[in-house]
VOPAGU-2260 file (C-alpha; in pm, 1 decimal, decimal comma):
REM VOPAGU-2260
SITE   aa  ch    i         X         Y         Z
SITE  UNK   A    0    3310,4   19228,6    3574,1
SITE  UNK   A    1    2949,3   19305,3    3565,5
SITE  UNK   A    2    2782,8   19490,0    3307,4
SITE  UNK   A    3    2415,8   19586,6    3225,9
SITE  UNK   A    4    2271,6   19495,1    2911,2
SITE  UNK   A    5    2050,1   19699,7    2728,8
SITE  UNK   A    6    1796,4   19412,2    2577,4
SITE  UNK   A    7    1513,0   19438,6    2309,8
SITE  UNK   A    8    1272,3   19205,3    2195,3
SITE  UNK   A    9    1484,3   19129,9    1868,7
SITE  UNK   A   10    1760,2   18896,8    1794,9
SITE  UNK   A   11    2086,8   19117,4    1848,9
SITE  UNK   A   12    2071,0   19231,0    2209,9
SITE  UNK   A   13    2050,3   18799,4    2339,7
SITE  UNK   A   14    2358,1   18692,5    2144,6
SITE  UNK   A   15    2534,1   19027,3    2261,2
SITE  UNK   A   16    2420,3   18872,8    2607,6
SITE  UNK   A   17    2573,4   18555,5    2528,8
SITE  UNK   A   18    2886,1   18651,7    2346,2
SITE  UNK   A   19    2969,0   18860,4    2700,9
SITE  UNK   A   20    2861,4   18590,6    2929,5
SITE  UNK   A   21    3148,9   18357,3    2764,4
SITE  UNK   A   22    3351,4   18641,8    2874,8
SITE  UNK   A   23    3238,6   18579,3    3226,5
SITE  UNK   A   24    3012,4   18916,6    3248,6
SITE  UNK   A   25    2786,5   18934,2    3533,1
SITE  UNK   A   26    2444,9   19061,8    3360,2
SITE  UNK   A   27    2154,4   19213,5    3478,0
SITE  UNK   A   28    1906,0   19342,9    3188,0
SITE  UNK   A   29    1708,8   19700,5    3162,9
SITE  UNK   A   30    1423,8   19649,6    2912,9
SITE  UNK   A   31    1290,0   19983,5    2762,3
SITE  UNK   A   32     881,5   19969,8    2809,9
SITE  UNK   A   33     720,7   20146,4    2489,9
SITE  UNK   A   34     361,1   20125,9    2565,5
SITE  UNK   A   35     161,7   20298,6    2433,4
SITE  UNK   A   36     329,9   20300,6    2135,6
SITE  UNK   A   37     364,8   19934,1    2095,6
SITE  UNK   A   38     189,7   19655,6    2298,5
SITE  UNK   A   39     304,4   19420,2    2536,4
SITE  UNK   A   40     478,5   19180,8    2320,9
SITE  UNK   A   41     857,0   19327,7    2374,6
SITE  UNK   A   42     830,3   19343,5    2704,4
SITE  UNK   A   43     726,4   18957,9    2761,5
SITE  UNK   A   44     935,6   18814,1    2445,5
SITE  UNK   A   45    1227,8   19018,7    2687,6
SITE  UNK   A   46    1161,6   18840,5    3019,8
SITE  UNK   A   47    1184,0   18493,3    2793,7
SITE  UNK   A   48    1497,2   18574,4    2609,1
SITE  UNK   A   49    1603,7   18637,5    2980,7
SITE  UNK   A   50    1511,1   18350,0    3121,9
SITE  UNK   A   51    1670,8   18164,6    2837,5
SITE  UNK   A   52    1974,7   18289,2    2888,5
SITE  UNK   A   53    1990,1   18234,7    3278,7
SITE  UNK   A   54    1988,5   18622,4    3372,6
SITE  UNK   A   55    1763,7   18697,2    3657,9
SITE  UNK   A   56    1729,9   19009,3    3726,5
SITE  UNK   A   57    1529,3   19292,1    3483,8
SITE  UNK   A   58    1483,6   19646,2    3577,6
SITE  UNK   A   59    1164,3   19785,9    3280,8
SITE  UNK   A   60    1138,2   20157,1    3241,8
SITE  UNK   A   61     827,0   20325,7    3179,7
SITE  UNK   A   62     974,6   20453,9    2844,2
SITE  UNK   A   63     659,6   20532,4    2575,6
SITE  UNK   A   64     577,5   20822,9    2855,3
SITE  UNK   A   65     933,5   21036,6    2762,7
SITE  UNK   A   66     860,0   20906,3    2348,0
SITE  UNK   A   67     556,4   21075,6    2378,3
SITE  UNK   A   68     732,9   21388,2    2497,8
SITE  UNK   A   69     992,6   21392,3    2210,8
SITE  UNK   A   70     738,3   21315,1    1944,6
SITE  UNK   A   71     532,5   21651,8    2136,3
SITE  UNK   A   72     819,2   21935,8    2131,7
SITE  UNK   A   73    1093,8   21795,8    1896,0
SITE  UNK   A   74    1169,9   21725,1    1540,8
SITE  UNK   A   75    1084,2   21392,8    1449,8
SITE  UNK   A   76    1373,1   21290,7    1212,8
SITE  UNK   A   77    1574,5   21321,1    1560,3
SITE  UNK   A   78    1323,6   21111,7    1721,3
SITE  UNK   A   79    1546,0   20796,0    1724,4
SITE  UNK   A   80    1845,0   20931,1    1804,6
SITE  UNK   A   81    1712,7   21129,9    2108,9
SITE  UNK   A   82    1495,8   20814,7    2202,2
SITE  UNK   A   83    1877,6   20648,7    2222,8
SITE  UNK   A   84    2060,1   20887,2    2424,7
SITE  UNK   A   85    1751,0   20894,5    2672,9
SITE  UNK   A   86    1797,3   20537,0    2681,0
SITE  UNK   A   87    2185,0   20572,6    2747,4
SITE  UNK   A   88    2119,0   20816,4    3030,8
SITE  UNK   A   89    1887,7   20589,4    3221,0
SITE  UNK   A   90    2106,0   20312,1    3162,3
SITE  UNK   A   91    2356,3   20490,8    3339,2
SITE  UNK   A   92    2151,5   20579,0    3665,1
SITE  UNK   A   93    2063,1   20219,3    3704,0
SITE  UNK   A   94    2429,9   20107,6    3624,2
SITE  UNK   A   95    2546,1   20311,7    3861,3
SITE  UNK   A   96    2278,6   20177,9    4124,6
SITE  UNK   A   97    2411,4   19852,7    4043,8
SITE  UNK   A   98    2764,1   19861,6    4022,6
SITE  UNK   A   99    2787,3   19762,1    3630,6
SITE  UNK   A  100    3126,9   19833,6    3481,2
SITE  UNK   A  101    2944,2   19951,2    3165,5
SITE  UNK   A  102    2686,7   19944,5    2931,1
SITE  UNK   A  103    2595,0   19631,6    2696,7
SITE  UNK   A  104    2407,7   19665,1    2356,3
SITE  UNK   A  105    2326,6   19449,2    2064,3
SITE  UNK   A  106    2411,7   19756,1    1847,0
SITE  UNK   A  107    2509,4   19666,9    1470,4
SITE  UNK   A  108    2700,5   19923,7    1238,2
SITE  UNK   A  109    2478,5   20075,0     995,8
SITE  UNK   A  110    2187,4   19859,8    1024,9
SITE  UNK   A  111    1933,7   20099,6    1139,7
SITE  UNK   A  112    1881,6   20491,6    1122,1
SITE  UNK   A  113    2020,7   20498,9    1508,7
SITE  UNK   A  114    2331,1   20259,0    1440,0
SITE  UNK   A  115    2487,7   20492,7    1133,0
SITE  UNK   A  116    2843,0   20553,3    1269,3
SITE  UNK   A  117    2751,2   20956,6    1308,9
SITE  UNK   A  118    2472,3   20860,8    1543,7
SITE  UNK   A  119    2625,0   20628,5    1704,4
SITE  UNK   A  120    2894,6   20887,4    1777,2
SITE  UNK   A  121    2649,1   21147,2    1910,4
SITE  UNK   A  122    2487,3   20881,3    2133,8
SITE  UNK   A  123    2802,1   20781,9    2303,7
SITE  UNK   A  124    2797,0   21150,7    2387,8
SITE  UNK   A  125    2506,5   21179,5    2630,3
SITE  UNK   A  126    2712,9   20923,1    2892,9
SITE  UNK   A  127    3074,2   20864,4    3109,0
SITE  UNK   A  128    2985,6   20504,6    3124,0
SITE  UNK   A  129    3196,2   20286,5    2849,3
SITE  UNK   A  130    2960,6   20113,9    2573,9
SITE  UNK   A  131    3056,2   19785,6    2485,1
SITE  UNK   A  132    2876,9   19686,2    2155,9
SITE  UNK   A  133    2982,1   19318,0    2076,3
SITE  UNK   A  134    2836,2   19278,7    1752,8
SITE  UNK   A  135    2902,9   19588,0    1596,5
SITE  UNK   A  136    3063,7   19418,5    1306,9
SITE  UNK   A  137    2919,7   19137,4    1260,5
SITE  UNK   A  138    2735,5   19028,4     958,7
SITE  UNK   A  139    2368,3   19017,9    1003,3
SITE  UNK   A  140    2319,8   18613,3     918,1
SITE  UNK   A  141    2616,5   18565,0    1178,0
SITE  UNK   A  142    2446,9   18677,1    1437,1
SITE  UNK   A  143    2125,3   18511,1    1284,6
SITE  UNK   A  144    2319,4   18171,1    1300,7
SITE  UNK   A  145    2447,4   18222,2    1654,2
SITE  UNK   A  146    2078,7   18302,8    1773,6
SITE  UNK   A  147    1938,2   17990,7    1637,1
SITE  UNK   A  148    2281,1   17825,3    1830,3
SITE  UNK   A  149    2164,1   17983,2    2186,0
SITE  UNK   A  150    1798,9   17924,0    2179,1
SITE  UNK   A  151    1674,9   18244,5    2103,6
SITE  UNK   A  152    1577,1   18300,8    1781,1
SITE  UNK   A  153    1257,8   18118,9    1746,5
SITE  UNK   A  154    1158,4   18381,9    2026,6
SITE  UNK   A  155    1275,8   18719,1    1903,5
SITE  UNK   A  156    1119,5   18622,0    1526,9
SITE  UNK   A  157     757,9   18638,4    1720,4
SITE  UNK   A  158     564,3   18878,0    1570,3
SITE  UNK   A  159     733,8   19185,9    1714,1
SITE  UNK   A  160     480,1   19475,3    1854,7
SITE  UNK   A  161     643,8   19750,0    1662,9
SITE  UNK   A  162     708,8   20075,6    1786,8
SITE  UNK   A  163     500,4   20373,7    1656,6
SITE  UNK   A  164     705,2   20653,8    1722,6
SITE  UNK   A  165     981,7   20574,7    1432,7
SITE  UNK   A  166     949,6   20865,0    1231,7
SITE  UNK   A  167     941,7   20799,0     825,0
SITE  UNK   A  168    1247,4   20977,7     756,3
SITE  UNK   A  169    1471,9   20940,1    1065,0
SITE  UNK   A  170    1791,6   21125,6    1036,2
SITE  UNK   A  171    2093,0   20971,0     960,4
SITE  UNK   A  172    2349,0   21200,4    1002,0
SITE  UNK   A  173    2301,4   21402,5    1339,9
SITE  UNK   A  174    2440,8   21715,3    1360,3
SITE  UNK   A  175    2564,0   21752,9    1737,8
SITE  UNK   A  176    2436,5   22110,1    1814,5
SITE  UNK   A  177    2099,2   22074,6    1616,5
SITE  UNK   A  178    2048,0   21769,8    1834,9
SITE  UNK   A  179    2133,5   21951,6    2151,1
SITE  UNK   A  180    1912,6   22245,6    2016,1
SITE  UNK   A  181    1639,1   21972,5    1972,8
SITE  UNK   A  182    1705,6   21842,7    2283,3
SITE  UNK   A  183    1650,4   22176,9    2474,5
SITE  UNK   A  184    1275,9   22149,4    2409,4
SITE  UNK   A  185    1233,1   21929,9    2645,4
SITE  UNK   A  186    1349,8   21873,4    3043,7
SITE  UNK   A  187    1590,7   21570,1    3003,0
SITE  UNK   A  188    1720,7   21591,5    3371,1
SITE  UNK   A  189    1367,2   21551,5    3500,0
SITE  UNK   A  190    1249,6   21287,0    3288,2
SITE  UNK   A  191    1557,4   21103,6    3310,8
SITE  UNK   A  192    1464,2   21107,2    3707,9
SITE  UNK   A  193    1122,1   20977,5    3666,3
SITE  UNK   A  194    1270,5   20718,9    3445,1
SITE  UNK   A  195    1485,8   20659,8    3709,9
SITE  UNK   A  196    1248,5   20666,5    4011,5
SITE  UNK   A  197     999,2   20489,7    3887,7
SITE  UNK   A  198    1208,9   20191,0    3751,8
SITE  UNK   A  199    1053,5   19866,3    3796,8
SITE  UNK   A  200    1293,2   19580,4    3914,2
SITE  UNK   A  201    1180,5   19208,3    3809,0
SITE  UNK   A  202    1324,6   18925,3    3971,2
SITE  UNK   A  203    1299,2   18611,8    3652,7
C-alpha cells in the first residue's frame, strides 16, 4: 500500500506518519508552502521531521498564492475550511500522479476550527480519494507521548512560523451550500492546476 501524507510542521501529521509506516505504508509527503503568510520555518522543520522518519521524497506546493485568493473574494470565517478542501484537491492530483492508495493526515477530532466533525464532513466532500486520519481519536498528550517516542517532538515544538490567514472567528459549523456559494468566488479548477503544475518535488 502506498499512501501520501499530508505533513505540517506540528506534532500530529509525524506520528500519523509513523503509526502508518508500522502498518507497512509506503509514504511520500506533500508539504503545503504558506509564504507569505508565514515564513520559512514549516517548510524546513517539514523536510527534518521527514528525514527523521526515513521518507524521502516531498512534493511543496506554492500554497500562500491560492490563501491569498480566498482571503481576496471569500468570507473569512470559511477561510480554513476552504484552505482544507484546496488542500484535499491537490493532494489528490499528486496522489494520483503517484499511485497513493489514499490520503494521510494527522487530523484530530475537534481540536481545531477545521477538525469539528461538520467540517471535517464537508472537507471529505471536495475528493474520491479515501482519507485515512490515524489519530482522529486520540487524546492530545497520547500523541504528545508517542512524538517524544519517535524523535520528533523536540522538532515540531520549534517556534512554529504561524500562519496569518486564520481568520479570528473561523466557522465551525459549515453549512455545505454556503461553502459552495463561497467557493464560487473564486476559480478552484484553475488554481488547483497551478497548484498542480507548479508542484515542486524534493528528493530528502
Amino acid at each position: 500500500m502506498k499512501g501520501l501524507l499530508l505533513i505540517s510542521a506540528g506534532i500530529d501529521s509525524p506520528v500519523a506518519c509513523h503509526l502508518m509506516q508500522k502498518r507497512n505504508v509506503d509514504i511520500v509527503g506533500i508539504h503545503f508552502d504558506n509564504r507569505p503568510l508565514t515564513d520559512f520555518r514549516p517548510l524546513e522543520k517539514t523536510k527534518r521531521l521527514l528525514r527523521k522518519l526515513n521518507i524521502s521524497k516531498l512534493y511543496i506546493i506554492e500554497h500562500g498564492k491560492n490563501q491569498l485568493g480566498v482571503i481576496k473574494d471569500c468570507n473569512r470565517r470559511y477561510m480554513c475550511v476552504i484552505c482544507r478542501r484546496f488542500m484535499f484537491r491537490i493532494a489528490e492530483k499528486i496522489a494520483e500522479k503517484e499511485k497513493c492508495d489514499f490520503l494521510i493526515t494527522g487530523e484530530n477530532l475537534g481540536q481545531v476550527a477545521s477538525q469539528t466533525l461538520d467540517n471535517l464532513a464537508v472537507t471529505n466532500k471536495a475528493v474520491k480519494m479515501t482519507i485515512l486520519r490515524p489519530l482522529l481519536c486520540n487524546d492530545k498528550q497520547e500523541t504528545m507521548d508517542l512524538a517524544k517516542e519517535i524523535g520528533t517532538y523536540d522538532i515540531s515544538i520549534e517556534p512554529p512560523g504561524c500562519c496569518k490567514a486564520v481568520p479570528r472567528n473561523p466557522v465551525t459549523k459549515a453549512n455545505m451550500e454556503k461553502l459552495e456559494h463561497e467557493e464560487k468566488r473564486i476559480n478552484i479548477k484553475e488554481m488547483v492546476k497551478n497548484s498542480v503544475d507548479t508542484a515542486k518535488l524534493v528528493v530528502l
